[in-house]
Legacy VTK file of the C-alpha trace (Angstrom):
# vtk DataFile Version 3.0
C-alpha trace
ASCII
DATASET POLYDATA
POINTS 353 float
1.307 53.808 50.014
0.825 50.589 48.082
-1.773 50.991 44.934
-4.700 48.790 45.234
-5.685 46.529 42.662
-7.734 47.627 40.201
-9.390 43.843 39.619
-10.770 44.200 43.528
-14.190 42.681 43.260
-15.423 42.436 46.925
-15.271 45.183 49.555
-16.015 43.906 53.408
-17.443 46.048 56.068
-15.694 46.457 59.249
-16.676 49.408 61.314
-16.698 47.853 64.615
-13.489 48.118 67.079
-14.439 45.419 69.436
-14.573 42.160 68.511
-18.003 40.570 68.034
-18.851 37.867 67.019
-20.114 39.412 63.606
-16.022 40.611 63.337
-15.439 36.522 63.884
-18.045 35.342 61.364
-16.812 37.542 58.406
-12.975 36.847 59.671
-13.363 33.155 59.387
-15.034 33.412 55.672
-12.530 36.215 54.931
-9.554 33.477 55.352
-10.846 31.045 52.474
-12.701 33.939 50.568
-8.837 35.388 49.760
-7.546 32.997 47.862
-10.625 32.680 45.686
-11.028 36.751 44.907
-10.003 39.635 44.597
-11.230 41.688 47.764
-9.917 44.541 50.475
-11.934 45.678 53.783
-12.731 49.097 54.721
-11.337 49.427 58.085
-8.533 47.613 59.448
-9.444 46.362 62.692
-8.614 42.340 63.853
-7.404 41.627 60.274
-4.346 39.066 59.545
-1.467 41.038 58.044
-2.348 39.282 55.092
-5.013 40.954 53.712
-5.444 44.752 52.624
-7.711 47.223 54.124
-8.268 50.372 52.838
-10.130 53.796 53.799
-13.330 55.392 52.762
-11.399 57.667 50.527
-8.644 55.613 48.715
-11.557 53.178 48.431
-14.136 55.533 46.749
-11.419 56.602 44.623
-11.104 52.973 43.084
-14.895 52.520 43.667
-15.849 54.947 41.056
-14.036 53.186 38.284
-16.063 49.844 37.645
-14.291 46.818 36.598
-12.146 45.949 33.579
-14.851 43.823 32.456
-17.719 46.880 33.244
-18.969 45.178 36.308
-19.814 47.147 39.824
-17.650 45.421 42.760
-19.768 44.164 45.378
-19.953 46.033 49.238
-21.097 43.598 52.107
-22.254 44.924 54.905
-23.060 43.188 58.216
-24.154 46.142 60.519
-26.280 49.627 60.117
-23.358 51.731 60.224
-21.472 49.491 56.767
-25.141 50.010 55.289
-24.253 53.688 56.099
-20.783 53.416 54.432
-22.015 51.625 51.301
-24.439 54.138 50.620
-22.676 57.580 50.977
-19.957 55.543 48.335
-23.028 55.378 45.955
-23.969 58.486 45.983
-20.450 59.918 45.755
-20.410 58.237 42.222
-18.892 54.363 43.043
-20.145 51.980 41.302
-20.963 49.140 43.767
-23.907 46.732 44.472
-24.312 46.706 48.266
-25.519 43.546 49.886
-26.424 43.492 53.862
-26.803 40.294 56.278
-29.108 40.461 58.321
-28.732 37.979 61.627
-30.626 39.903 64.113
-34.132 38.115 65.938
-36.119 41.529 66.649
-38.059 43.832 64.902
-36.459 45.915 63.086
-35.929 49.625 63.986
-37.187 52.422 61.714
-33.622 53.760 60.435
-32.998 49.614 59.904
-35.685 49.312 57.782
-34.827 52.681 55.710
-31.376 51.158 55.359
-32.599 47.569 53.824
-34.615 49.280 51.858
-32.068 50.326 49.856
-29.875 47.476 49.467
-29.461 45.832 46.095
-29.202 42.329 47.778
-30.066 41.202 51.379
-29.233 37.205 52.720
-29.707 36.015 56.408
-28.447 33.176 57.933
-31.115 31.046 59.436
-35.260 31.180 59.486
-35.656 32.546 62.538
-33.587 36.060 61.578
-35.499 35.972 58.173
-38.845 35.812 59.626
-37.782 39.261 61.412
-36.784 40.652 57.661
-39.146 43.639 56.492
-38.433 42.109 52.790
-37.684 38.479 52.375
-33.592 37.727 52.118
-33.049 36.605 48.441
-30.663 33.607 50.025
-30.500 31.980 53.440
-26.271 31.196 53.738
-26.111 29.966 57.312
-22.577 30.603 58.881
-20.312 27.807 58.986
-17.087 26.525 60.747
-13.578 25.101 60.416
-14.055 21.669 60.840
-10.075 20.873 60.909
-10.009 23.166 64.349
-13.318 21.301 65.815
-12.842 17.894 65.236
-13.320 14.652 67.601
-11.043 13.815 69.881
-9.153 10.607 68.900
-9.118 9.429 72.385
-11.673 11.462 74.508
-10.781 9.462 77.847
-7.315 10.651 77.854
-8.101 14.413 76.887
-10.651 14.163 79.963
-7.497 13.354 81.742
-4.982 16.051 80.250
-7.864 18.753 81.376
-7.765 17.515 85.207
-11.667 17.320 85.031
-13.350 15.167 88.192
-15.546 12.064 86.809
-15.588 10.897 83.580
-17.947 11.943 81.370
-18.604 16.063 81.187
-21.592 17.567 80.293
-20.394 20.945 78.790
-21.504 24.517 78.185
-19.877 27.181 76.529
-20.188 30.906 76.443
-20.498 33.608 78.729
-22.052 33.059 82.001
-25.307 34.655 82.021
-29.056 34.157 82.373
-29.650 34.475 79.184
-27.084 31.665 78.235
-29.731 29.483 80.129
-26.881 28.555 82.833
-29.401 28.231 85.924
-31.442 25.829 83.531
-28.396 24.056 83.525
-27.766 23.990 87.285
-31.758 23.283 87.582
-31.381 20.060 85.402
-27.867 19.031 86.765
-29.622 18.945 90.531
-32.151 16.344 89.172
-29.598 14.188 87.357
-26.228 14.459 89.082
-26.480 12.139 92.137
-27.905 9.280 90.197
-24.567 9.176 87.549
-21.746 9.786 89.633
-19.531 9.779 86.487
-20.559 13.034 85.185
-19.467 16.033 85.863
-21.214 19.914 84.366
-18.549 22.130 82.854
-19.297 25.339 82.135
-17.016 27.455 79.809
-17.309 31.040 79.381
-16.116 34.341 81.469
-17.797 35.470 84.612
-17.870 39.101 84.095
-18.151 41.602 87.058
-22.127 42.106 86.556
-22.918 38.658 86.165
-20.962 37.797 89.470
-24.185 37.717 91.845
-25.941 35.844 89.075
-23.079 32.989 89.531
-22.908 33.286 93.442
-26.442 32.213 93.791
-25.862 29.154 91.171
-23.048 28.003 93.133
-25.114 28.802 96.571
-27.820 26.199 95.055
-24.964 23.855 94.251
-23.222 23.905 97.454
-26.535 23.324 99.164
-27.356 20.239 97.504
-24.097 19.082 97.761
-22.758 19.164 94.449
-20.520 21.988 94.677
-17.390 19.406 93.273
-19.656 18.283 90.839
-19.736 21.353 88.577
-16.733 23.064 87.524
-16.882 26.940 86.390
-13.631 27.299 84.289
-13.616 31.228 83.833
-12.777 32.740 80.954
-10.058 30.125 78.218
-7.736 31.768 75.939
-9.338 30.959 72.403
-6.496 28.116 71.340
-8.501 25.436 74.833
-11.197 25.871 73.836
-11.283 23.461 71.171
-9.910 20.565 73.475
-13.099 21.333 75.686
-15.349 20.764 73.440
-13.770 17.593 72.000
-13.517 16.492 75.927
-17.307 16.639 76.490
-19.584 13.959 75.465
-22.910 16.267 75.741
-23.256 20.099 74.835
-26.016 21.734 75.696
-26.763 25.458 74.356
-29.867 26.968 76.419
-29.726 30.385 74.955
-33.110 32.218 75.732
-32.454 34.577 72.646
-29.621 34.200 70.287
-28.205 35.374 66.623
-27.291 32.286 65.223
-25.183 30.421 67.745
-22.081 28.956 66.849
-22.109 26.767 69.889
-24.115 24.324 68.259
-22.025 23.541 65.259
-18.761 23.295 67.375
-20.161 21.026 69.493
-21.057 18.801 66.236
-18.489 19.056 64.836
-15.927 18.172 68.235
-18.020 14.985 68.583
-20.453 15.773 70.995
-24.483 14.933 71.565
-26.293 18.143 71.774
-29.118 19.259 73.264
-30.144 22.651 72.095
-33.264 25.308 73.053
-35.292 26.470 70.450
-33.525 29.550 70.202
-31.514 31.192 66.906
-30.541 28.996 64.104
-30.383 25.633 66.096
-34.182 24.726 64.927
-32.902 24.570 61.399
-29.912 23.052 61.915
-31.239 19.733 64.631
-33.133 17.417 63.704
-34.735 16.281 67.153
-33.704 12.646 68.161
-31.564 11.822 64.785
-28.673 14.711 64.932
-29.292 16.141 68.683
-32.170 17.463 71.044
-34.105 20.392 70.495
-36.090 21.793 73.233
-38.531 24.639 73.965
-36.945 27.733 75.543
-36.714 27.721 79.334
-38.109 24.131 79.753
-36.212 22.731 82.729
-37.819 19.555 82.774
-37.301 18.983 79.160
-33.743 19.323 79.813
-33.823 17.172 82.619
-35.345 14.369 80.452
-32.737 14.483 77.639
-29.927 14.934 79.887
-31.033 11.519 81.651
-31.643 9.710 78.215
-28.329 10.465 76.979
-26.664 10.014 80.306
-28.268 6.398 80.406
-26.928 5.593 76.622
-23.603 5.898 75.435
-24.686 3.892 72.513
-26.938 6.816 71.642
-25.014 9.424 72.922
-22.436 8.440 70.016
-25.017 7.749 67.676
-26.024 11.070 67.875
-22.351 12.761 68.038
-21.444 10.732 64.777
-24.879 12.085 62.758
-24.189 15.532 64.316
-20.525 15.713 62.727
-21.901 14.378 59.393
-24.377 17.254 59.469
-21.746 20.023 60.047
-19.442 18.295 57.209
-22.113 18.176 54.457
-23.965 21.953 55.060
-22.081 23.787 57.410
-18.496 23.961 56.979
-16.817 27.576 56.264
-15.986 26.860 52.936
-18.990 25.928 52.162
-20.033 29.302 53.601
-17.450 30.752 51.964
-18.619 29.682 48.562
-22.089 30.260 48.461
-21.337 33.724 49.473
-18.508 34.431 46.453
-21.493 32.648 43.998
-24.282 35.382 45.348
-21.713 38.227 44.865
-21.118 36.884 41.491
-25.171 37.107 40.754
-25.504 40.310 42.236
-22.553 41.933 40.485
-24.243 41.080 37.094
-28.024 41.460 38.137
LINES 1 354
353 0 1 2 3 4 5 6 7 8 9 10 11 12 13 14 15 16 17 18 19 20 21 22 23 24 25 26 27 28 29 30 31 32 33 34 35 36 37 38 39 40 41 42 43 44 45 46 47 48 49 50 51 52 53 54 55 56 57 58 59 60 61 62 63 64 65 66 67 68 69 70 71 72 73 74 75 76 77 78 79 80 81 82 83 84 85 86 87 88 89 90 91 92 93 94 95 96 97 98 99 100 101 102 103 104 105 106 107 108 109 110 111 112 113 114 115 116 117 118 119 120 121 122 123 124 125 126 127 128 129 130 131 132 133 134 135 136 137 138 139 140 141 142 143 144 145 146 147 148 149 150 151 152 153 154 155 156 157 158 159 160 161 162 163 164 165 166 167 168 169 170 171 172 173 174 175 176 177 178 179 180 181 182 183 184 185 186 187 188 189 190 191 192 193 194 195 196 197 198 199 200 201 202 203 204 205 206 207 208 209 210 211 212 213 214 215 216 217 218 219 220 221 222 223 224 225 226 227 228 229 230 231 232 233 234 235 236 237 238 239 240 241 242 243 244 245 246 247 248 249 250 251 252 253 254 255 256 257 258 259 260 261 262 263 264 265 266 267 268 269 270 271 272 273 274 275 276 277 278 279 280 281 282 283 284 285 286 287 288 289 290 291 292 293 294 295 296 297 298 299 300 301 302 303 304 305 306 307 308 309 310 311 312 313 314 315 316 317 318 319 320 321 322 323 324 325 326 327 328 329 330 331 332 333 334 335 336 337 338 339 340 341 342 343 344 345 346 347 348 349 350 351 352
């Protein structure tokens, strides 16, 4: 059994065995936070063979020595269960400074509260999560992405091509298929807007799973009707390495969410060089401003959608305007290292608080 280091600074929760997309939020920081610290996760699940996980045990064995320098290490915990963790190390004598994230848009339950209530540090990611906060997050670090993997396409024509997509021009969105992904508002707008710009064509990305399967029937029932069927494609689920090239091949996004954490959506879309229109809905009201950067709309306004879809679909000129300011936005506040960063500075502060 390899010794751990005894300069570990950071410990990262990982209790959960499916992926989430919490498990892809801290593995994307995790991958520049490694070369900038000293850290190991408790609980091995998803992680690159690169970087050391450790158990409760071995870890509260080097947990209840602080640093060379005297310091606790810092514990980050994303979920009740890590808050869980964190604690029972504390009170079997490690010395650690135990920081949660809190990303969730509901009221908070009374063992969630209890928990939070005795963290040493406590961030969210957007306002919208915060506002839900019994006590006020000393930071708001809003997730971030790898702008190297979502990046424009340098010819978006061909790529439209390559992907065997009908039309021209695709108006994309991504995620599971689902009512609350807003799909139908989708399929409501694309009625009103298809037969007048024959060019476009509605993609949507995500997997049909087996109890969403009436829920799609009926969308494609409505588009069959009206004689679009051929103008909407339903790709099913995309292994994770196309899904990048989808994004880069669309020239609107739109992200209709009813409820949502944060929603990475958004910045990918940005980032890959698309216009976005985006519901009111997790962090998206921080991150667009409306008309400069993207569209913001209320949640479950059909005719809203209708209306932006129309102005962008009538102005490339603004469409791009509107793609280029979105990309600038992601590459100035919302890249992962930046995310990355800010997170290994409040660790710092909280180590020596």
């Amino acid at each position: 059994m390899t010794a751990l280091d005894p300069n570990i600074e950071v410990i990262l929760g990982n209790s959960n065995k499916r992926f989430s997309g919490v498990t892809s939020t801290m593995l994307q920081v995790l991958e520049v936070q490694k070369d900038k610290v000293s850290l190991v996760v408790l609980g091995g699940h998803h992680l690159p063979a690169d970087v050391p996980s450790v158990s409760f045990w071995r870890l509260l064995r080097l947990a209840r020595r602080p640093l060379p320098d005297g310091r606790p290490r810092v514990f980050h915990a994303r979920r009740n269960d890590e808050m869980i963790q964190a604690l029972l190390l504390k009170a079997l004598g490690a010395r650690l400074r135990i920081v949660f994230t809190s990303t969730a848009q509901r009221r908070k339950t009374w063992v969630t509260r209890f928990l939070m209530n005795r963290m040493d540090g406590l961030l969210s990611t957007c306002t919208a999560a915060a506002d839900y906060m019994p006590t006020p997050p000393d930071q708001l670090i809003p997730h971030g992405i790898n702008v190297e993997r979502y990046h424009p396409a340098e010819d978006r024509d061909q790529l439209w091509q390559q992907l065997e997509l009908p039309g021209r021009y695709g108006i994309g969105i991504f995620g599971r298929v689902r009512h609350q992904k807003g799909v139908d508002l989708l399929i409501d707008a694309a009625l009103k807007v298809l037969p007048d710009h024959p060019d476009f064509t509605v993609v949507i990305v995500g997997e049909i799973t087996q109890d969403q399967a009436e829920f799609v029937e009926r969308q494609k029932l409505r588009l069959k009707e009206a004689g679009l069927e051929d103008r909407v494609v339903f790709t099913g689920k995309l292994p994770f390495d196309r899904i990048p090239d989808h994004f880069r091949a669309m020239s609107i996004v739109t992200a209709l969410s009813r409820n949502e954490g944060f929603g990475l959506t958004v910045l990918e879309a940005m980032s890959s060089g698309a216009a976005v229109i985006a519901t009111e809905a997790g962090a998206w009201p921080d991150i667009i401003r409306d008309g400069e950067n993207g569209y913001l709309i209320p949640v479950d306004d059909g005719r809203e959608l209708a209306d932006r879809l129309e102005s962008l679909m009538t102005d490339a000129v603004k469409r791009r305007t509107q793609a280029e300011r979105g990309r600038q936005t992601v590459l100035r506040d919302y890249t992962v290292e930046r995310e990355a960063q800010a997170l290994l500075d409040y660790y710092a502060w909280l180590s020596r608080r």
